[in-house]
Backbone bond lengths (Angstrom), bond angles and torsions (degrees), N, CA, C in turn:
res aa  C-N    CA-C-N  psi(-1)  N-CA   C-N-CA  omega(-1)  CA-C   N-CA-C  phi
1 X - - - 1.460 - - 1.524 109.43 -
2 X 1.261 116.14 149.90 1.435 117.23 167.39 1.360 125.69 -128.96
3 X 1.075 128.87 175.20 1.461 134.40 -131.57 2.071 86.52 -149.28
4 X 1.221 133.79 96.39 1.473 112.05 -160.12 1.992 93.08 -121.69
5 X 1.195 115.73 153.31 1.194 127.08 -150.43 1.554 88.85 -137.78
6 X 1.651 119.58 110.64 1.300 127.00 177.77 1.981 114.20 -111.69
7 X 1.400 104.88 87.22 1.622 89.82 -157.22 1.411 102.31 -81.85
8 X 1.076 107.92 161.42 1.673 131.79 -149.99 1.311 99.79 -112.97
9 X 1.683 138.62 -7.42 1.275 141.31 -175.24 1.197 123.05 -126.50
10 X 1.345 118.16 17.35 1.258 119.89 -154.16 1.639 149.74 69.22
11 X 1.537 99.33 -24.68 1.662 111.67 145.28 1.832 106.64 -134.24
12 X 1.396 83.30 160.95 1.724 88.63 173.19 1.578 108.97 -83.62
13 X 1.589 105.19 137.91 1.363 123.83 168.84 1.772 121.92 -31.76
14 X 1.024 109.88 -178.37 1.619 92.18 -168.27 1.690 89.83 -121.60
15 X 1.877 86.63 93.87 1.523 86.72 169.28 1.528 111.52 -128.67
16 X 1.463 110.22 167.05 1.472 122.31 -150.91 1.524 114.87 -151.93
17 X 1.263 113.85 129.91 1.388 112.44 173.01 1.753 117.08 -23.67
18 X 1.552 125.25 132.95 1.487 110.08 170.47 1.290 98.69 -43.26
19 X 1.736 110.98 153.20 1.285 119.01 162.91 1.990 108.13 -95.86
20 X 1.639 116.72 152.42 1.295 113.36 -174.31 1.637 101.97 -62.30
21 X 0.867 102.33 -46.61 1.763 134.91 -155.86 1.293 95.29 -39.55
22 X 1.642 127.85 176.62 1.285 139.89 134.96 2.065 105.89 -170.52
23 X 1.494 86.87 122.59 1.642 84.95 167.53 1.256 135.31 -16.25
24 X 1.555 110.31 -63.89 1.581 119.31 175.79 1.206 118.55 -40.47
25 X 1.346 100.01 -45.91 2.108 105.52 173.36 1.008 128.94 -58.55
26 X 1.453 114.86 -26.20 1.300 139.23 -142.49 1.444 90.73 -105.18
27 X 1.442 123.40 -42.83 1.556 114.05 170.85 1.581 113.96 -85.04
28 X 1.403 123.53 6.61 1.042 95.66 179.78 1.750 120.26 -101.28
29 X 1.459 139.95 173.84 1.027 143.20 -147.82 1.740 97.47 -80.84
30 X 1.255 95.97 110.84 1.486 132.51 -175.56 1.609 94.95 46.91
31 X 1.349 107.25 59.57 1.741 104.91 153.90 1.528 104.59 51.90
32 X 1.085 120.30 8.11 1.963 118.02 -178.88 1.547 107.66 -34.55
33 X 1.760 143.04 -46.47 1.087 128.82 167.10 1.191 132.47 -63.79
34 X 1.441 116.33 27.20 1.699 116.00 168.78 1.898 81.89 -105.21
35 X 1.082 127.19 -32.42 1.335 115.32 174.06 1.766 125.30 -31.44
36 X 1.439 99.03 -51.06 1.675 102.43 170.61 1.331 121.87 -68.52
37 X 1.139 98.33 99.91 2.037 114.01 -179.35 1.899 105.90 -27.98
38 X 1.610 88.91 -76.41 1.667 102.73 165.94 1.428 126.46 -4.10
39 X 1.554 100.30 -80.86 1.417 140.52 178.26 1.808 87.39 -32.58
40 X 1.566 105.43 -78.88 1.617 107.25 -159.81 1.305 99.48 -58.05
41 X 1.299 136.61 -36.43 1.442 128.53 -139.03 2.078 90.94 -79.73
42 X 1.561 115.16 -24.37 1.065 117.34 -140.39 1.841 93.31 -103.17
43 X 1.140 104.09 -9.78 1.556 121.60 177.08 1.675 107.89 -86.99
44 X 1.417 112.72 -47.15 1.218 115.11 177.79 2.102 123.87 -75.85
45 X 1.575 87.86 -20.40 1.307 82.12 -178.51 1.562 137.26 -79.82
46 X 1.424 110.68 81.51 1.408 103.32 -177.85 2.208 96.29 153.64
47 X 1.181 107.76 -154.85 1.425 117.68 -166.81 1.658 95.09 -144.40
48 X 1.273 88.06 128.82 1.651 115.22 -177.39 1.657 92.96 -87.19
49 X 1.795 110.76 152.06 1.557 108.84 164.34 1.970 79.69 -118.45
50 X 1.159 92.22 155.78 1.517 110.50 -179.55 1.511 120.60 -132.26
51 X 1.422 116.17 132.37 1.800 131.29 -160.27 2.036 91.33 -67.27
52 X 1.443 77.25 131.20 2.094 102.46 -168.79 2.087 80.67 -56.12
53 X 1.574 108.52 -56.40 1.516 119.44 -157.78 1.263 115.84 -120.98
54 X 1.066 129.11 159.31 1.380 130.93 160.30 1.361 126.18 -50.77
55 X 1.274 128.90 111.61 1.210 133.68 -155.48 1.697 110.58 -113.95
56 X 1.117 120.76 153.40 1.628 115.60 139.50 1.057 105.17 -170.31
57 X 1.716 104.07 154.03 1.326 115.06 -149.17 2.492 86.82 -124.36
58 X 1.113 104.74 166.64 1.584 129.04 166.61 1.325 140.70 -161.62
59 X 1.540 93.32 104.87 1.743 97.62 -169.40 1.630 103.26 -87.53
60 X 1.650 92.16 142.39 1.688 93.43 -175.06 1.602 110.28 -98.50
61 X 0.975 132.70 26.78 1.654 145.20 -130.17 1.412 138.45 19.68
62 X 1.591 108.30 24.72 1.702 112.72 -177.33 1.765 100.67 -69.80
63 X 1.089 80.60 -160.50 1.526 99.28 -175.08 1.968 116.68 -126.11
64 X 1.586 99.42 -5.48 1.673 106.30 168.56 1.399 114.13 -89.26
65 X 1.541 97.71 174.21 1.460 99.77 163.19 1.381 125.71 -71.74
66 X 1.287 115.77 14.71 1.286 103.27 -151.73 1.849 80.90 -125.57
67 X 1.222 112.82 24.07 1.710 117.34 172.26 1.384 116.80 -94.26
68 X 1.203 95.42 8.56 1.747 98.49 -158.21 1.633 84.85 -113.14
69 X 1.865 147.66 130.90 1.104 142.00 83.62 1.214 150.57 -13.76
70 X 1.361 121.29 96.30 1.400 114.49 -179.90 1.368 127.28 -131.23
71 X 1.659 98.42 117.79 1.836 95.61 -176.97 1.696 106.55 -120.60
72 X 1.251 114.55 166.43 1.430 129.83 -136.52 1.533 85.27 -165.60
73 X 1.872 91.35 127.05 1.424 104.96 172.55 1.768 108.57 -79.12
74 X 1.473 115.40 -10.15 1.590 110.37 175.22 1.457 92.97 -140.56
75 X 1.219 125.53 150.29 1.855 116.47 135.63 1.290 113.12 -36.78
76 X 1.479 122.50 149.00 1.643 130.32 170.21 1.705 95.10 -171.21
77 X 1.371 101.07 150.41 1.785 103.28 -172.50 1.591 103.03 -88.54
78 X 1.096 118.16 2.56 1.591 121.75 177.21 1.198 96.70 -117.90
79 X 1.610 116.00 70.21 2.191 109.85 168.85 1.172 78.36 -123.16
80 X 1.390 115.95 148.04 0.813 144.38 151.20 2.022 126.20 -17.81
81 X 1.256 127.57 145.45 1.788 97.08 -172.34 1.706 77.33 -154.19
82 X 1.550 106.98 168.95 1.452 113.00 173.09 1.863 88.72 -103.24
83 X 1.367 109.27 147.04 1.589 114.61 174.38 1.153 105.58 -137.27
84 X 1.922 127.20 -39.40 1.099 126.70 171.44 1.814 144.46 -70.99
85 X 1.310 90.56 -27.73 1.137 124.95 -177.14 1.813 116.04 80.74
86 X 1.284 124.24 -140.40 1.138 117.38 -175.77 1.222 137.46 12.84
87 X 1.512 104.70 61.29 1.432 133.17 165.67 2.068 98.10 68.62
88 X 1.486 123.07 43.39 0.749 125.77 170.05 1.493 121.00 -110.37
89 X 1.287 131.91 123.33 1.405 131.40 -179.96 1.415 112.95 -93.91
90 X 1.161 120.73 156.15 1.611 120.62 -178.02 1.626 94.68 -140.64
91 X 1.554 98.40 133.03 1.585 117.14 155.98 1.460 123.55 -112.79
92 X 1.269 122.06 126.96 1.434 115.67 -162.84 1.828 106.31 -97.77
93 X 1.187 115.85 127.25 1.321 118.66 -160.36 1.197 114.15 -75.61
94 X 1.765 107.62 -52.71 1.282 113.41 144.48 1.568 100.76 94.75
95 X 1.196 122.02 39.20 1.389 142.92 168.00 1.417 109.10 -154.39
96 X 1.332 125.86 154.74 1.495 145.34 167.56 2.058 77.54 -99.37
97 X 1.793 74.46 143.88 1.809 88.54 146.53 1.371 114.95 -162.48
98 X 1.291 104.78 151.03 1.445 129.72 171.95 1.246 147.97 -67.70
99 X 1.044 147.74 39.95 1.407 156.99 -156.20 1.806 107.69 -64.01
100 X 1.453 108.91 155.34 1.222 115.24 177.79 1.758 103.66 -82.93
101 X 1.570 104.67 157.53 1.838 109.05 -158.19 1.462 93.66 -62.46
102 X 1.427 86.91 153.21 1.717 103.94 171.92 1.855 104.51 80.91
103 X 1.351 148.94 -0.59 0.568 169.59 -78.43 1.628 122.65 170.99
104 X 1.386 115.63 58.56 1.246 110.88 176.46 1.755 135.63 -71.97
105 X 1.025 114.92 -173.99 1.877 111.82 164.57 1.553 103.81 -132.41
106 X 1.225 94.14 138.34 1.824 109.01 -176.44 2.003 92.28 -98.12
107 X 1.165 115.06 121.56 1.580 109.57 162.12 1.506 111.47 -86.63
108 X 1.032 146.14 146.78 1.714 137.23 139.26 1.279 98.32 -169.99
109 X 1.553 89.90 174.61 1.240 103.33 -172.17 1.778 125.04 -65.12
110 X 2.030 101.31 154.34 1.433 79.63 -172.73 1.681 134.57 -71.61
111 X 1.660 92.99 154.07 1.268 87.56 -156.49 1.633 123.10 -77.23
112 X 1.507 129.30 163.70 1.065 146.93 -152.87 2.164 107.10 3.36
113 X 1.642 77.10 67.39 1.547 102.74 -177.15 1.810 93.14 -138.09
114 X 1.439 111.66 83.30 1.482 126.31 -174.90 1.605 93.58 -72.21
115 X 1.725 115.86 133.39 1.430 130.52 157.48 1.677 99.23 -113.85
116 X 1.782 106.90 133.53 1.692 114.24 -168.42 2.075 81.45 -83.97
117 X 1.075 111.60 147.15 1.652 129.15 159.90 1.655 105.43 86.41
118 X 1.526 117.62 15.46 1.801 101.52 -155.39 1.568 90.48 -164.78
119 X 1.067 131.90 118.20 1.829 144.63 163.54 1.497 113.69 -94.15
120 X 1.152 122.02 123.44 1.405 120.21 166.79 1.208 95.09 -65.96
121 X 1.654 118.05 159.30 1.667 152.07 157.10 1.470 99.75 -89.84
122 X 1.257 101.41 163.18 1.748 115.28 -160.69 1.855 99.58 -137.23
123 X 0.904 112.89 128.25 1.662 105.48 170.70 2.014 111.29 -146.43
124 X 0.945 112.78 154.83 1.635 108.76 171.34 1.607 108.16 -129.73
125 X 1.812 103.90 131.53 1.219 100.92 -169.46 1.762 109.96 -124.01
126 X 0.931 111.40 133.96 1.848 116.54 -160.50 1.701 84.32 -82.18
127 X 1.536 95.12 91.26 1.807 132.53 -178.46 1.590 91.34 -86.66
128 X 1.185 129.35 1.10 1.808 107.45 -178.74 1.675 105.90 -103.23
129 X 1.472 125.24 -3.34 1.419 148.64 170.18 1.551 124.64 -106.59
130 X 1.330 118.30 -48.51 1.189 121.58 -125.41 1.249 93.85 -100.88
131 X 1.925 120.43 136.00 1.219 121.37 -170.61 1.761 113.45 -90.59
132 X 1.427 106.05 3.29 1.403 102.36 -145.85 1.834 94.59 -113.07
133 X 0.807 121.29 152.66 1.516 130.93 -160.49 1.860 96.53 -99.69
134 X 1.440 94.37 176.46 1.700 105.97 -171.84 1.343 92.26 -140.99
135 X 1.310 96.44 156.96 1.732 114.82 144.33 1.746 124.19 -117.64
136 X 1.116 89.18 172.95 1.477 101.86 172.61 1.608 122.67 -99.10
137 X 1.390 125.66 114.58 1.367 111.55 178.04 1.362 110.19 -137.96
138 X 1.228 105.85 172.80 1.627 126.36 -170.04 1.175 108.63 -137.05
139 X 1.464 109.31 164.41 1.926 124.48 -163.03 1.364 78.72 -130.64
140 X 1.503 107.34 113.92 1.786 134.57 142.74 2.057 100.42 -39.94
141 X 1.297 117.46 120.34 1.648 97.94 -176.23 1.562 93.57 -118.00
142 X 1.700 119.29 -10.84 2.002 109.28 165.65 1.484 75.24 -132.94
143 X 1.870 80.34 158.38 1.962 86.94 151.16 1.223 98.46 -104.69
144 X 1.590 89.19 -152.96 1.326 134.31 -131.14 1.680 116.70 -13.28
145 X 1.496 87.29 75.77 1.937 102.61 -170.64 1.989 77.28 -138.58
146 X 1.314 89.69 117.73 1.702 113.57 155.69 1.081 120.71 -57.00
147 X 1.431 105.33 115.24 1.577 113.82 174.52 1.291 115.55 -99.18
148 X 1.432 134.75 146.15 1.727 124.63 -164.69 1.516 102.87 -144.75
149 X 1.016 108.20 124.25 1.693 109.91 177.48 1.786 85.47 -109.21
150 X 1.089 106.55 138.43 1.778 126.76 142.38 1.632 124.62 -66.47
151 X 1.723 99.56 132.66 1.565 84.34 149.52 1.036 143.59 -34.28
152 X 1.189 151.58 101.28 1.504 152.13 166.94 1.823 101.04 103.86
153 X 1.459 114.79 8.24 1.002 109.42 -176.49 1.661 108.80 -83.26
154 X 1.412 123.56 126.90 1.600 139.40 167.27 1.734 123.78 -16.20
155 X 0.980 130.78 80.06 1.442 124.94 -175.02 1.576 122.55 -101.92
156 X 1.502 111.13 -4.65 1.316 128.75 132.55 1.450 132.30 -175.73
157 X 1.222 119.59 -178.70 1.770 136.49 -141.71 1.792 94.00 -118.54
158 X 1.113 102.03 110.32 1.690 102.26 162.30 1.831 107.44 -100.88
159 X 1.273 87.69 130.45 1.740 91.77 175.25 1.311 102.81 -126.71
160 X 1.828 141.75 153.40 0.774 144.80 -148.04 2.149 79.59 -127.09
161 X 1.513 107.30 142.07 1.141 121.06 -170.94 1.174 127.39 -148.27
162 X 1.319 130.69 117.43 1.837 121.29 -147.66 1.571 92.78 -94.18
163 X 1.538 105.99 113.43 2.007 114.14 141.23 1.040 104.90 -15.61
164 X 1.675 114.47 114.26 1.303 105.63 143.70 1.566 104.70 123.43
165 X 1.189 107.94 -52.33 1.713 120.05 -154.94 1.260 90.23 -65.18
166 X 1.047 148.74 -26.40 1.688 126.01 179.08 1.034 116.11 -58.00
167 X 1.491 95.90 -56.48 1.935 116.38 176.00 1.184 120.40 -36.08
168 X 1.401 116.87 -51.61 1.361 131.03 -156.57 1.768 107.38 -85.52
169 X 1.319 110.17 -17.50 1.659 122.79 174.21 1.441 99.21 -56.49
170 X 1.344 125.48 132.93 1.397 127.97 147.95 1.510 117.31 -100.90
171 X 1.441 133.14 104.01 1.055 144.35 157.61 1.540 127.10 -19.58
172 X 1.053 111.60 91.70 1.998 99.74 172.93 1.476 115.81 -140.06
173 X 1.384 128.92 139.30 1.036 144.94 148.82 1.378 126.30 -58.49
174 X 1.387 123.05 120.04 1.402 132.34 160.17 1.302 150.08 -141.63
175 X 1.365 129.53 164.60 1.236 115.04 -161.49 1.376 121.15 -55.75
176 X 0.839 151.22 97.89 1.723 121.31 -176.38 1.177 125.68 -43.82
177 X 1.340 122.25 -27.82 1.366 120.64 -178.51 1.756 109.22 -73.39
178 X 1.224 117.62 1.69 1.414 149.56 174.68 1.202 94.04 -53.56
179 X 1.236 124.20 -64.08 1.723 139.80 -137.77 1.821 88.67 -117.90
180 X 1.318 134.52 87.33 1.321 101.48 -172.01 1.386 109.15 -119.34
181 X 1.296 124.26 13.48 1.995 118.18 125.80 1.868 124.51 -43.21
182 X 1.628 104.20 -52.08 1.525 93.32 164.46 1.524 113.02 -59.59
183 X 1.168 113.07 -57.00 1.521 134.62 -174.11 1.586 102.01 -17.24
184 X 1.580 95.72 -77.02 1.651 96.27 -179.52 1.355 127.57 -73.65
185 X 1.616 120.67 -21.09 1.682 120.06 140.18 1.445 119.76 -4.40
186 X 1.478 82.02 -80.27 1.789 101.89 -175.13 1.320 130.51 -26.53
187 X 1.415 67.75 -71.46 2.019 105.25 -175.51 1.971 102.06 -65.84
188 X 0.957 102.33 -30.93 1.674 96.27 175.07 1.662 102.13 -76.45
189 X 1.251 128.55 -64.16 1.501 127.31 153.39 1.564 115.63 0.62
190 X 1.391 90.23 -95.66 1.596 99.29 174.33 1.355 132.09 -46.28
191 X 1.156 117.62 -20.51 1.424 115.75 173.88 2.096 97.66 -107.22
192 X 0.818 118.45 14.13 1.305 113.22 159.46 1.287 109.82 -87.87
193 X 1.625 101.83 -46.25 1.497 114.52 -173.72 1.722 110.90 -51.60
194 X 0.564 112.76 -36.51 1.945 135.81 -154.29 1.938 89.47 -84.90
195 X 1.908 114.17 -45.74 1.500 87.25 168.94 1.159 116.99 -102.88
196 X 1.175 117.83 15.82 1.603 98.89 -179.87 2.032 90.09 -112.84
197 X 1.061 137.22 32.32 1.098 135.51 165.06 1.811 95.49 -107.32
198 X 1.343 129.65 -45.30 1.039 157.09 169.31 1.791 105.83 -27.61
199 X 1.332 97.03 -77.86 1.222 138.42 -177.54 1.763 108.29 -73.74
200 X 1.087 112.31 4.58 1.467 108.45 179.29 1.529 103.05 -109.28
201 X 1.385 140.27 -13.22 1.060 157.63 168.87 1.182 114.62 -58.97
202 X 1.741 119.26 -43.71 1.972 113.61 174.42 1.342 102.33 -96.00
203 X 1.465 103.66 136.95 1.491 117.09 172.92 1.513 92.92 -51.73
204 X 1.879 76.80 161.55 1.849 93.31 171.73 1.686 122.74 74.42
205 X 1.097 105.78 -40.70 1.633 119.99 166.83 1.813 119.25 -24.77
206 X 1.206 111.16 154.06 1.634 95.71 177.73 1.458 110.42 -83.26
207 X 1.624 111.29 -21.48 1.585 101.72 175.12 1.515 97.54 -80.13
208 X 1.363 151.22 -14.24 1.746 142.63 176.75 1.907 90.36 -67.84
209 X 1.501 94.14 -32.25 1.944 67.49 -163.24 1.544 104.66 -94.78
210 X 1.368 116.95 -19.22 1.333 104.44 165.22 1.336 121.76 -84.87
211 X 1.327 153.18 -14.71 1.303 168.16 155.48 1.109 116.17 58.68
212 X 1.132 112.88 14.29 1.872 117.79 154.35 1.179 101.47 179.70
213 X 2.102 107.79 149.63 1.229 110.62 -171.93 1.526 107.18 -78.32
214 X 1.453 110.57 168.44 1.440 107.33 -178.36 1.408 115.89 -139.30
215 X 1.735 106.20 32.61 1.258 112.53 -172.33 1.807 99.11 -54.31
216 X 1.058 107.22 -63.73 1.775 115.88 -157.25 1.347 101.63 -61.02
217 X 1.556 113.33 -35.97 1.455 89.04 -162.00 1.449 108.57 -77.67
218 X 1.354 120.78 -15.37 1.177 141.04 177.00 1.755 118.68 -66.44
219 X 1.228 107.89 -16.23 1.296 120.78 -173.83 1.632 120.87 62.65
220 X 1.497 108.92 37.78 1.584 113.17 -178.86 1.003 105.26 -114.84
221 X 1.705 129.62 158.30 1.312 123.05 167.83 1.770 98.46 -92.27
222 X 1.851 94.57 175.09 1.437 112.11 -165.43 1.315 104.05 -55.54
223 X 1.534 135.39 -14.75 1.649 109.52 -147.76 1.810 73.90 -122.95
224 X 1.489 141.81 3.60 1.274 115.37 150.07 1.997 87.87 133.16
225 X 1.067 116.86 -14.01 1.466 112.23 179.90 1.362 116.39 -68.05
226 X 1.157 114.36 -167.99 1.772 131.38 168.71 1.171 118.97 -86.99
227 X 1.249 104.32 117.44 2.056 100.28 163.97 1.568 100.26 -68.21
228 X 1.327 84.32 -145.20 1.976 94.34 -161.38 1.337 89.97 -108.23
229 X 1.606 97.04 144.54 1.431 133.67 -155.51 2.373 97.59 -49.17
230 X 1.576 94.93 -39.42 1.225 111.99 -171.27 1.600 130.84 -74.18
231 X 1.550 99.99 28.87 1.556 99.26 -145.25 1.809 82.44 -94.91
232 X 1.506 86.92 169.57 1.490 90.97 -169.54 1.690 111.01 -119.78
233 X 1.004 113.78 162.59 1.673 111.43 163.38 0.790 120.57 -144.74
234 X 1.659 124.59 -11.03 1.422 144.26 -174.80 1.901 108.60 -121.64
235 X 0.797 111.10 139.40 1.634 100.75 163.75 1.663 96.24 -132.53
236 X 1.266 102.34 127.24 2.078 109.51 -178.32 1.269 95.01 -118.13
237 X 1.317 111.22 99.41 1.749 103.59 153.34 1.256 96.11 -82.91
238 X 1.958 89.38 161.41 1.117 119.11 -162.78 2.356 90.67 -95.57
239 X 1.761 85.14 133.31 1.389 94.29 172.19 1.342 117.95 -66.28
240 X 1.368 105.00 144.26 2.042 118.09 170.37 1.686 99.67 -54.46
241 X 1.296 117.01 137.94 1.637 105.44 163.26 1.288 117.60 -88.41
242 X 1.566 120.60 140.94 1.100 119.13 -175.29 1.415 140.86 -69.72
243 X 1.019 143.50 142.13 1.220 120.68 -139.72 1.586 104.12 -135.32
């Protein structure tokens, strides 16, 4: 399947596999949020578009377009502009793309990539038809708090999203003791959990030296078996070629 990138300016935008990474993690005490499988899997999945220049934007709290500030370490025809007004910013992506049928694209902001004063907006656009292009925007949530994009810094997340599959989910509740292969999963889980949380408290301990469990990320179940052959830990999209 392919993923096709029609740029609208004469070169394509500067986009890039999600990166795993994120600062915040990166300062925190020994990186512990690369620990959550989830977390990474949900950072990597998809293609970041990234700011041409150094940007920053300042909403003063009106309600025009003309609330929005914007300075730019260069001119570039992809800065950022207010169009909507009410503390809304717009980034123009500045490509059509193509997806295989059935096959949408989710835009938003990048993911578990927190900006303090400013929320990305989220939209999905049926990309296997549609002639008409998007942007990317964000909701100012205080003013007059400076917002700053970096060079090459992420201003949004394309994820690829199948028509339909929500729809087609049927919702049900059940007993757990219903299912009682998960059942005892669980319950073996949870009471692992309970000593090695226990047991992580005296130095020296095997949960002190291992310091977090690693069933999931590991892809094993609780009592020591195999998950499914398909489990992931990495997600690699495939890079745009340069052109």
């Amino acid at each position: 399947m392919t993923l096709i990138a029609y740029p609208l300016s004469g070169a394509l935008p500067d986009i890039r596999p999600a990166r795993p990474t994120r600062d915040w993690i990166d300062a925190l005490p020994e990186q512990y949020g690369y620990r959550c499988l989830p977390l990474n899997i949900a950072s990597m999945h998809g293609w970041e578009v990234c700011c041409p220049v150094r940007a920053t934007a300042v909403w003063d709290g009106g309600t025009g377009v003309d609330a929005i500030r914007i300075t730019a370490d260069a001119p570039h025809p992809l800065l950022p502009a207010s169009h909507f007004g009410s503390g809304v910013l717009t980034f123009h992506v500045a490509a059509l793309f193509r997806t295989p049928p059935g096959v949408n694209l989710m835009v938003t902001g990048p993911l578990n990539h927190p900006k303090h004063g400013i929320v990305g907006l989220s939209g999905i656009i049926e990309t296997d038809w549609s002639p008409y292009p998007f942007t990317m925007n964000w909701k100012f949530t205080a003013p007059d708090v400076p917002v700053t994009w970096e060079k090459g810094e992420p201003f949004a997340h394309l994820m690829p999203v199948q028509r339909g599959l929500v729809e087609s989910l049927t919702p049900e509740v059940r007993d757990l003791d219903g299912d009682p292969e998960t059942a005892a999963q669980y319950r073996a889980w949870a009471e692992s959990r309970s000593r090695f949380n226990t047991d992580l408290k005296t130095p020296g301990s095997t949960a002190a030296q291992e310091r977090w469990q690693k069933g999931y990320y590991r892809g094993r179940q609780p009592d020591g078996g195999d998950g499914p052959p398909d489990h992931e830990i990495k997600v690699r999209p495939k890079p745009f070629p340069n052109r």
